[in-house]
C-alpha positions in Angstrom: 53.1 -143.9 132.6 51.8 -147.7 133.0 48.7 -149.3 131.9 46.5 -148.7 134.7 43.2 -148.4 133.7 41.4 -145.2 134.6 38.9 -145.0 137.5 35.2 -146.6 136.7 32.1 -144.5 137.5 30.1 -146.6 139.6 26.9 -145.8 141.9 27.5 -144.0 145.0 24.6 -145.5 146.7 24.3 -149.3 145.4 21.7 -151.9 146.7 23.1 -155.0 148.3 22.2 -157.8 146.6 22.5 -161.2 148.1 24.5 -164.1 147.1 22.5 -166.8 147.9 19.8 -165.1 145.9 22.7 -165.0 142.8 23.3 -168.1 142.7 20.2 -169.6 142.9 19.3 -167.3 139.7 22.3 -168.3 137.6 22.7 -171.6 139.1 26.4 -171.3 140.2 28.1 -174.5 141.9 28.9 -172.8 145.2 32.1 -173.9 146.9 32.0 -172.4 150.9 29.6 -170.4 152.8 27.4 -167.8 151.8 25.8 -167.1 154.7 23.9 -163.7 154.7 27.0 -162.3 152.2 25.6 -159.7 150.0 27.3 -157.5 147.3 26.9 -154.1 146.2 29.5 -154.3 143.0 31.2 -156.9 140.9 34.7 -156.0 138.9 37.1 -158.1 137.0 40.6 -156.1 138.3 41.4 -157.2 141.8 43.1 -153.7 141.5 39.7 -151.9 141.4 38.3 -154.3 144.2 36.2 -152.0 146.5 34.3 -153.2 150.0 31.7 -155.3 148.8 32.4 -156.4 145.3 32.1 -159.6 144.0 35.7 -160.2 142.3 35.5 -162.5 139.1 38.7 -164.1 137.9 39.0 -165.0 134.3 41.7 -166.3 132.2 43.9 -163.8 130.7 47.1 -163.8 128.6 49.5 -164.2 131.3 47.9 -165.3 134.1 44.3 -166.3 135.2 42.6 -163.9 137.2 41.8 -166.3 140.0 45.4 -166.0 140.8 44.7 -162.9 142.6 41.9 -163.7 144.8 44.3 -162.5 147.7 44.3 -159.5 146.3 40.6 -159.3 145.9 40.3 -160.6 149.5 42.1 -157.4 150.7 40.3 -154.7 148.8 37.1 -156.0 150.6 35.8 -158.8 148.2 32.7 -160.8 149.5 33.4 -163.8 147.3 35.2 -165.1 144.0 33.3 -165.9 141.1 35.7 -168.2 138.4 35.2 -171.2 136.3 36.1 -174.5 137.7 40.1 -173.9 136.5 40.3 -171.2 138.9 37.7 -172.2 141.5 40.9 -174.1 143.4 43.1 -171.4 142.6 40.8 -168.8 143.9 40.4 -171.4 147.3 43.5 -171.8 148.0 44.9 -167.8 147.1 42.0 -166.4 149.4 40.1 -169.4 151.7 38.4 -167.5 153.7 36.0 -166.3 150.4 33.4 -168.3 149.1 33.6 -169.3 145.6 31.1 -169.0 143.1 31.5 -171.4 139.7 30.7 -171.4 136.1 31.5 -172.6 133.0 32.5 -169.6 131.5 32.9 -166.1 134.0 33.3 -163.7 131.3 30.0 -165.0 129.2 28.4 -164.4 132.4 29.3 -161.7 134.0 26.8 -158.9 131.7 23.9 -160.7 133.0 25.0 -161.5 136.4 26.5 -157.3 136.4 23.0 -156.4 135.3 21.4 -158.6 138.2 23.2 -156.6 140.8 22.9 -153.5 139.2 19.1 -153.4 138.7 19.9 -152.7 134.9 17.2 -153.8 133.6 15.3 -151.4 136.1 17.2 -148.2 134.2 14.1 -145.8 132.7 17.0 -144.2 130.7 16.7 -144.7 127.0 19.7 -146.6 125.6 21.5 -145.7 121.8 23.8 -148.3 119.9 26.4 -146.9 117.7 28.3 -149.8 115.6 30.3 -150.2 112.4 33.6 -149.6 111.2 34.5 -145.6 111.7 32.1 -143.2 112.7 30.9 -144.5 116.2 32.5 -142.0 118.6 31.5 -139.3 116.3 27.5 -140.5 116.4 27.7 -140.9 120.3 28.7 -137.4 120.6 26.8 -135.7 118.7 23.5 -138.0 119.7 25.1 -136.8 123.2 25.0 -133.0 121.7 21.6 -133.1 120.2 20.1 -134.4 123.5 21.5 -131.5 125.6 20.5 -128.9 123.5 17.1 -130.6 124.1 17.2 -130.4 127.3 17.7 -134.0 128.0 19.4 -134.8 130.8 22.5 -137.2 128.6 25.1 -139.8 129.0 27.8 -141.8 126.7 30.8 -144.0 126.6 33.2 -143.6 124.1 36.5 -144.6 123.1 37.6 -141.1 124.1 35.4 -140.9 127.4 32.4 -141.9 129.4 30.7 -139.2 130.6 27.2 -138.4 133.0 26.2 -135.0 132.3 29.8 -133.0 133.1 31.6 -135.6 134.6 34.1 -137.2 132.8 36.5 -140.3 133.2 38.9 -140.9 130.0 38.2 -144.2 128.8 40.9 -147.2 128.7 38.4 -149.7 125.7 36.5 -148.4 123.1 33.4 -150.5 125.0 33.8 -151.3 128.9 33.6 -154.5 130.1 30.6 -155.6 131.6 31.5 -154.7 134.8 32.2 -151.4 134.1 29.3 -150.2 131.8 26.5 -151.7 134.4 27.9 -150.0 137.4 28.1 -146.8 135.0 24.7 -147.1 133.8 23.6 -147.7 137.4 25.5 -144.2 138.5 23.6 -142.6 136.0 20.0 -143.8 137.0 21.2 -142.4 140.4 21.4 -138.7 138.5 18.4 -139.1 136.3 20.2 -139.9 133.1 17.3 -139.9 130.6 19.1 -141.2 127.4 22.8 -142.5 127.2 24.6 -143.2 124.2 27.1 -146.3 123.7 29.7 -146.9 121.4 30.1 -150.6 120.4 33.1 -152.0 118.4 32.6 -155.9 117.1 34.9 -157.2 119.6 32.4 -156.1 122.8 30.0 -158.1 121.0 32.3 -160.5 120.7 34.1 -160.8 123.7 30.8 -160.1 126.1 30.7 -156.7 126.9 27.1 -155.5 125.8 25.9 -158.4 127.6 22.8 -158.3 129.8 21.7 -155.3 127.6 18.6 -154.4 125.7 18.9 -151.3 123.3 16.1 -149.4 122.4 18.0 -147.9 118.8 21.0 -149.3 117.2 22.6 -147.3 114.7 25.4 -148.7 111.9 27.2 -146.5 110.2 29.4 -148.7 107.7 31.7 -151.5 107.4 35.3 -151.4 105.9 38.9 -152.7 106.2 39.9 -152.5 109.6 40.2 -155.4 112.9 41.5 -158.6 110.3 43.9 -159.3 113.0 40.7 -160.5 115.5 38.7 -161.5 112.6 39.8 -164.0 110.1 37.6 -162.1 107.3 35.1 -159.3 106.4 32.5 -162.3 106.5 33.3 -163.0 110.0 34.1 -159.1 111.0 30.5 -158.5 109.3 28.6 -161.6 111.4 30.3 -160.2 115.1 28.5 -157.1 114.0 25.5 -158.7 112.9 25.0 -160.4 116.1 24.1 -156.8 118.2 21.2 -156.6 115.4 19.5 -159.5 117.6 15.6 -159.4 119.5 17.8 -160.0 122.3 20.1 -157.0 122.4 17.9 -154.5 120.3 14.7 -153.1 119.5 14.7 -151.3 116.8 17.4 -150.1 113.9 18.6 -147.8 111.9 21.0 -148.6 109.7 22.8 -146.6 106.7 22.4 -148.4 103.1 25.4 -146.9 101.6 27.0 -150.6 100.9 26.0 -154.2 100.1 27.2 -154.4 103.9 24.5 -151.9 104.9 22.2 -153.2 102.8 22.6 -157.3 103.9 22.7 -155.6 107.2 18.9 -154.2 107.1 17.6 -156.9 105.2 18.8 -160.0 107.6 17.6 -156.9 111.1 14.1 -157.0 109.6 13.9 -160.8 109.4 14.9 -161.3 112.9 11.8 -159.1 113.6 13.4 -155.8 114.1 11.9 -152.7 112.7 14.5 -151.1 110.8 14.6 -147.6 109.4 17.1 -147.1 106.6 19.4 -144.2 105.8 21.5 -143.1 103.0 24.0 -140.2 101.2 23.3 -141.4 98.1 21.2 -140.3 95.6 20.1 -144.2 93.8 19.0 -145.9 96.9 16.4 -146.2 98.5 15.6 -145.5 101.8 13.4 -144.0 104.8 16.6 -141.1 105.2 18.6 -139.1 102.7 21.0 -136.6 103.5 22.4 -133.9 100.9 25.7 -131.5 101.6 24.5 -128.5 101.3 28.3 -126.4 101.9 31.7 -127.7 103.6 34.4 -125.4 105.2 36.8 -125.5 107.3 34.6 -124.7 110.5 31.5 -126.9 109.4 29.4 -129.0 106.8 26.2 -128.1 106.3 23.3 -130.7 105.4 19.6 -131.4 104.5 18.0 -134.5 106.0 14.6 -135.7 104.6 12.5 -138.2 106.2 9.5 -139.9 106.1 6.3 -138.3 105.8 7.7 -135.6 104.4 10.0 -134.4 107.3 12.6 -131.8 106.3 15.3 -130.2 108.0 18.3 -127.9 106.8 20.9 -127.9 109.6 24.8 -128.2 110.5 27.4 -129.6 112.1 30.3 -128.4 113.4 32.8 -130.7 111.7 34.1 -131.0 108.5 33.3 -133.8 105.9 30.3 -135.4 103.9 31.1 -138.2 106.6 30.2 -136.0 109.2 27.1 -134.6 107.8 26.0 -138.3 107.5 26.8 -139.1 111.2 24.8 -136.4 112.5 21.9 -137.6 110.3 22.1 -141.3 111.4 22.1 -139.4 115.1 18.8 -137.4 114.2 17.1 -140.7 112.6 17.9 -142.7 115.6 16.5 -140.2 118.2 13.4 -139.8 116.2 13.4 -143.8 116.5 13.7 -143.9 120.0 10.7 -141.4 120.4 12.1 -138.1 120.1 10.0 -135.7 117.7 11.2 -134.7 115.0 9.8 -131.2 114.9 11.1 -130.6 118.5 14.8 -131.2 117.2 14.4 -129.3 114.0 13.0 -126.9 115.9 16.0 -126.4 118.7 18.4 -127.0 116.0 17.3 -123.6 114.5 17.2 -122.1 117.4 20.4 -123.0 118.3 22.3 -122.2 114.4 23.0 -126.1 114.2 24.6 -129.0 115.9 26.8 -128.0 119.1 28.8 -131.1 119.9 32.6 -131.6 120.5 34.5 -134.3 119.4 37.8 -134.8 120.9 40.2 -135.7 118.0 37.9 -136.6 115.1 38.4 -134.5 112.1 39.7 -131.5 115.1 40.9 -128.6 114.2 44.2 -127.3 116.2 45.6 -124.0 114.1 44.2 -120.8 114.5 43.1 -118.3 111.8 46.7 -117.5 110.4 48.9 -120.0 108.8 48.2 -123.7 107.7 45.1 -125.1 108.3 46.2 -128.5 110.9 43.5 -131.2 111.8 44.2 -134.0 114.2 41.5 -137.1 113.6 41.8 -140.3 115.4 41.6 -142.5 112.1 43.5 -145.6 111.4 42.0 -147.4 108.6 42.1 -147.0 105.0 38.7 -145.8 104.3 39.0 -143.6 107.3 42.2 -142.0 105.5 40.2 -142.1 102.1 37.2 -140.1 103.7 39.3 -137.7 105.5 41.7 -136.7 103.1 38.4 -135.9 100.6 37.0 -133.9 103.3 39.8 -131.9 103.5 41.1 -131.1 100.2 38.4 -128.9 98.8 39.2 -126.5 101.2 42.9 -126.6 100.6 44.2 -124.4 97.8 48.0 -125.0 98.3 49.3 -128.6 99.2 47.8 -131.4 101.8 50.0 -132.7 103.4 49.4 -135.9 105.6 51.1 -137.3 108.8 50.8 -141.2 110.0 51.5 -144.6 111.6 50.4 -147.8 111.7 49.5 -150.0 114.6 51.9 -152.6 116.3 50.7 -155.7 116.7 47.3 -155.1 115.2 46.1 -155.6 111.8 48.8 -156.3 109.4 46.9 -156.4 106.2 45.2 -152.4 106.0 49.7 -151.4 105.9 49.9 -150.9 102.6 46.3 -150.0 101.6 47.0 -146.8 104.6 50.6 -145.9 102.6 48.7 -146.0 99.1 45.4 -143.8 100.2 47.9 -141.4 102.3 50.6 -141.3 99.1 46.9 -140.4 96.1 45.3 -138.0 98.3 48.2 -135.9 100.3 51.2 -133.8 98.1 53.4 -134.7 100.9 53.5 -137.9 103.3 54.9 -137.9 106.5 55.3 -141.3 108.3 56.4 -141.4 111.8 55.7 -144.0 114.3 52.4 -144.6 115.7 52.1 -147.5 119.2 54.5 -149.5 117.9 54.0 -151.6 120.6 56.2 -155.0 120.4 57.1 -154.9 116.6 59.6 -153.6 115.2 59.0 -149.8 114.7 61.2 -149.0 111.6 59.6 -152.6 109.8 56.2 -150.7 110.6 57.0 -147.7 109.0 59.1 -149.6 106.0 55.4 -151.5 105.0 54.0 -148.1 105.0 56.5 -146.5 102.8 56.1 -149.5 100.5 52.5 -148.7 100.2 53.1 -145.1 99.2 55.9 -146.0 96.6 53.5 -148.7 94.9 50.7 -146.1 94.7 52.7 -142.9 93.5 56.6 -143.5 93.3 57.4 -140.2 92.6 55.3 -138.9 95.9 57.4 -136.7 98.1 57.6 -139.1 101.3 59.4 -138.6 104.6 60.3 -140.9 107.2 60.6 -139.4 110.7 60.2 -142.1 114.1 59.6 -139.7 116.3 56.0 -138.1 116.4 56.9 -134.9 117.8 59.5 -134.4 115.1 57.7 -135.5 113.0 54.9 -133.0 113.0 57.6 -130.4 113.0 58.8 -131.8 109.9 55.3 -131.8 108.4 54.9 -128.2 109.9 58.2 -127.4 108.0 57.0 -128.0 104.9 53.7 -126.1 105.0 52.8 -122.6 105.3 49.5 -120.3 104.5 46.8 -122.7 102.3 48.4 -125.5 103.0 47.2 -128.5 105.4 47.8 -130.9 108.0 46.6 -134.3 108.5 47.8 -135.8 111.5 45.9 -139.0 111.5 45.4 -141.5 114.1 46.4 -140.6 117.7 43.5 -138.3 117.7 42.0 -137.6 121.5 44.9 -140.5 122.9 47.7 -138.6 125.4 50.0 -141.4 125.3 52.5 -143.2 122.9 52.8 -147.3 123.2 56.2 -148.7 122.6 57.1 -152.3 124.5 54.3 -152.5 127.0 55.1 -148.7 128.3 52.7 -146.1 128.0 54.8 -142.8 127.2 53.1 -140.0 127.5 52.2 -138.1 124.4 49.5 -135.8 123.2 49.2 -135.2 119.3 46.5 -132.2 120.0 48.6 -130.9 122.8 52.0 -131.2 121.0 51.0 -129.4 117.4 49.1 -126.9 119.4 52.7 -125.8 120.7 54.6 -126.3 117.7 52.5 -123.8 116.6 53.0 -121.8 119.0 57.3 -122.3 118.5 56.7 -121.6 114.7 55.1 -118.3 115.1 51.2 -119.2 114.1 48.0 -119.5 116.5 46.6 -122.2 117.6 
C-alpha cells in the first residue's frame, strides 16, 4: 500500500472559466499565451491532473511541484500556475503551457479555487468544527441531526468526505484548497443544503479554508496535542483564533469550559462576531448548558437548556460526558445557523435521540458476551484522560488500555499519554502505533517511562506488533472487563518508513474476537 491519496469528489459538470479573466482578477504575471484557454478545475497533484485543470506547483519537501509540469501537461493541464522559483522550471518541464505567477501559490490557491468554482455562489449553509479533540465527532453528528431533519447534508472529515451516501475516505483531516472547492461545488450540483467541515489549526494555517466564509464555527476545546508544528499552546491557540475572523466566519459558538474557551469568545465578539457560548459546567456562565442525565455502554443521555428557556432531554448514541457535549455544541450551532430549535427537539423525539455513526470514536466492536472492547481514534493526553473516564463507570472488572505514540510528530504529549494510560487503565498495553521514521522500540520505551513515573507498580506490557498486541490485551480480559484500543481508530493502514501497511484496528479486534470464541 503507498501513499496515494484517495480520489477527490469534484463536479461532474464544471463551468469553464477563463484565464485571461483569472489573471486579470488576481493580477498574475503571465508568462506565454492565453489565448481563449479556459479551465474547468485546478489541483495541486500532477497525479490527479484531469482535461482542463489548472495545475499549481508548489514547493514541497523534496521537490518543488513545478518539476512536474510535464506531467501535468499530459493529464490535460491548460496552464501552470507557480511562483517565480518555479515559473522557469514549469517553462522549460512543459513549454507549450502558459504560466501563470505569484508570490506565493499555495496562499492563493483558496481564493483563486473558489473563483473557478463559483464558491461563493454555493446557497448551502456551511458549519466550522475546530479545537483540539472532538471535531470529527461534531461534524457527524451535525451531519446526523440534519438527515433526520430532512436536510439534504454533506461533511469532510478526517475519516471521510461525504455528499449524501457517497463516500471517499479522506487522506488530511482538512483538504487542501483544491480539493474542498471542487467538493463543495459537486455538492451544489446535488442540492447539498448544509455541509459540515472539520478544521484542524494547520488548514488554517497552511491555507486550506481559504476563499471560505462560514456561516457557524463551533470550538470544542483546546489541549496538549500538535507542539511539534506549533512552538507553544500560545501559538497553537492564535492558529485557531485566526478562523474566528469577519473574514472566514459569521457567527460562533464556542464552549467556555477553559480559560482557552473563554479568551476564545471574548477576543470572537470583539472582532464583531456574534458568539453564543456553551458549557458542561455548572459555575459558568453561558447561553448553553448541558447535564448527563445516564451513561452506558450503548449511549449517554443529556439535557440541553438554552436561551429563552429552550429545553430539550435527548441522546446520543456514544459513550462519554464528552460526547454528550459534542452533540450539544452540534444542536447550538444549527440553531445558530437558522435551524429551529423546536423542529430538532421535536424530530429528536420522534426519532428516540441522535442517530449518527462515528467511524472509530469511542466505537464499540464486541458483541453482547464477553469483554466490552472500544476502538477510539484518540492520541492526545486529554483525549486518553476523557476516554478512559468515560469508560470506567461502566466497567466492573478491570480496564484495560491498548496504545502508541506517533513517529515523527509531537514529542512532548509521550510521557503525559504513558502517565494518563498507566492512572486510569489496571493494565497497559503498548504496541506500536505509525512509527513512521523513528525508531519504534525508542517510541514505545518514552511511553513505558511515562507509565512507570505515574504508577510503578502498574502491570505494563510491551508488545510491537498491533495485531499481537490486542491479542495480548484480549488475553488478559474476560466478562466485565474492557478494552481501550486508542488511536488508530477509523485508519486501515499502519505507517512504518514511508510505507503504508495495511492494517485495520476495527477490522482486526472484530476477528480476534471471533478466534477467541466472543461476538463481535
Amino acid at each position: 500500500m503507498t501513499g496515494s491519496p484517495p480520489p477527490a469528489l469534484r463536479p461532474q459538470d464544471p463551468t469553464p472559466r477563463s484565464l485571461e479573466e483569472l489573471a486579470r482578477a488576481f493580477g498574475l504575471e503571465v508568462r506565454g499565451e492565453l489565448a481563449q484557454a479556459r479551465t474547468t478545475g485546478v489541483v495541486l497533484s500532477s497525479k490527479a491532473v484531469q482535461p482542463g485543470d489548472l495545475y499549481v506547483g508548489v514547493p514541497g519537501v523534496r521537490a518543488h511541484g513545478a518539476d512536474f509540469a510535464a506531467e501535468a501537461a499530459q493529464g490535460g493541464a491548460v496552464a501552470i500556475l507557480t511562483d517565480a522559483a518555479g515559473a522557469d522550471r514549469a517553462a522549460s518541464a512543459a513549454p507549450a503551457l502558459p504560466v501563470l505567477v505569484v508570490d506565493d501559490a499555495r496562499a492563493a490557491l483558496g481564493g483563486i479555487a473558489a473563483w473557478i468554482h463559483g464558491t461563493a455562489e454555493n446557497p448551502a449553509t456551511l458549519y466550522a468544527v475546530t479545537g483540539t479533540n472532538g471535531k470529527t465527532s461534531v461534524v457527524y453528528l451535525l451531519y446526523g441531526i440534519l438527515r433526520q431533519l430532512g436536510i439534504v447534508a454533506g461533511l469532510t472529515s478526517t475519516a471521510e468526505r461525504r455528499i449524501g451516501d457517497e463516500v471517499v475516505t479522506s487522506s488530511l483531516t482538512t483538504p487542501e484548497a483544491s480539493e474542498l472547492h471542487a467538493l463543495l461545488a459537486r455538492m451544489r450540483e446535488v442540492g447539498v443544503e448544509a455541509v459540515g467541515v472539520e478544521v484542524s489549526a494547520q488548514a488554517v494555517s497552511r491555507h486550506r479554508v481559504d476563499g471560505l466564509v462560514f456561516d457557524v464555527t463551533g470550538f470544542t476545546n483546546l489541549t496538549h496535542d500538535h507542539l511539534d508544528d506549533y512552538a507553544s499552546m500560545e501559538e497553537y491557540f492564535e492558529a485557531k483564533r485566526a478562523l474566528f475572523d469577519p473574514a472566514r466566519t459569521r457567527r460562533a459558538v464556542i464552549t467556555v469550559d477553559s480559560d482557552w474557551g473563554v479568551r476564545l469568545a471574548a477576543e470572537t465578539a470583539a472582532a464583531g462576531i456574534p458568539v453564543t457560548t456553551l458549557t458542561t459546567l455548572d459555575d459558568v456562565d453561558a447561553d448553553w448548558r448541558i447535564r448527563v442525565l445516564d451513561q452506558a455502554a450503548t449511549a449517554t443521555r443529556f439535557r440541553l437548556d438554552g436561551p429563552g428557556g429552550r429545553t430539550l432531554e435527548t441522546s446520543v448514541p456514544l459513550i462519554g460526558w464528552y460526547m454528550a457535549a459534542n452533540a450539544a455544541l452540534a444542536i447550538a450551532m444549527l440553531v445558530d445557523g437558522g435551524v429551529d430549535f423546536d423542529r430538532i427537539a421535536g424530530v429528536l423525539e420522534r426519532d428516540g435521540g441522535i442517530s449518527a455513526y462515528i467511524p472509530g470514536r469511542a466505537e464499540r466492536i464486541s458483541g453482547e458476551r464477553g469483554p466490552l472492547v472500544f476502538v477510539d481514534y484518540g492520541h492526545s493526553p486529554d483525549a486518553f484522560l476523557q476516554t478512559l473516564a468515560a469508560i470506567r463507570p461502566l466497567v466492573p472488572g478491570r480496564l484495560i488500555m491498548l496504545f502508541g505514540a506517533d513517529g515523527d510528530r509531537d514529542t512532548t504529549k509521550r510521557a503525559d499519554m504513558g502517565a494518563i494510560a498507566a492512572r486510569g487503565a489496571d493494565v497497559v498495553v503498548i504496541t506500536d502505533f505509525h512509527p513512521r521514521t523513528e525508531d519504534p522500540a525508542a517510541i514505545r520505551a518514552a511511553l513505558i517511562a511515562g507509565a512507570r513515573s505515574a504508577v510503578p507498580d502498574r502491570e505494563i506490557h510491551e508488545v510491537a506488533d498491533p495485531a499481537t498486541a490486542f491479542r495480548t490485551a484480549l488475553s488478559l480480559a474476560g466478562p466485565g472487563d474492557a478494552i481501550l484500543y486508542a488511536g488508530p481508530g477509523h485508519e486501515d493502514y499502519h505507517e512504518v518508513n514511508g510505507v503504508k501497511i495495511p492494517y485495520s484496528a476495527r477490522d482486526d479486534a472484530r476477528q480476534a474476537l471471533r478466534e477467541a470464541g466472543w461476538p463481535a
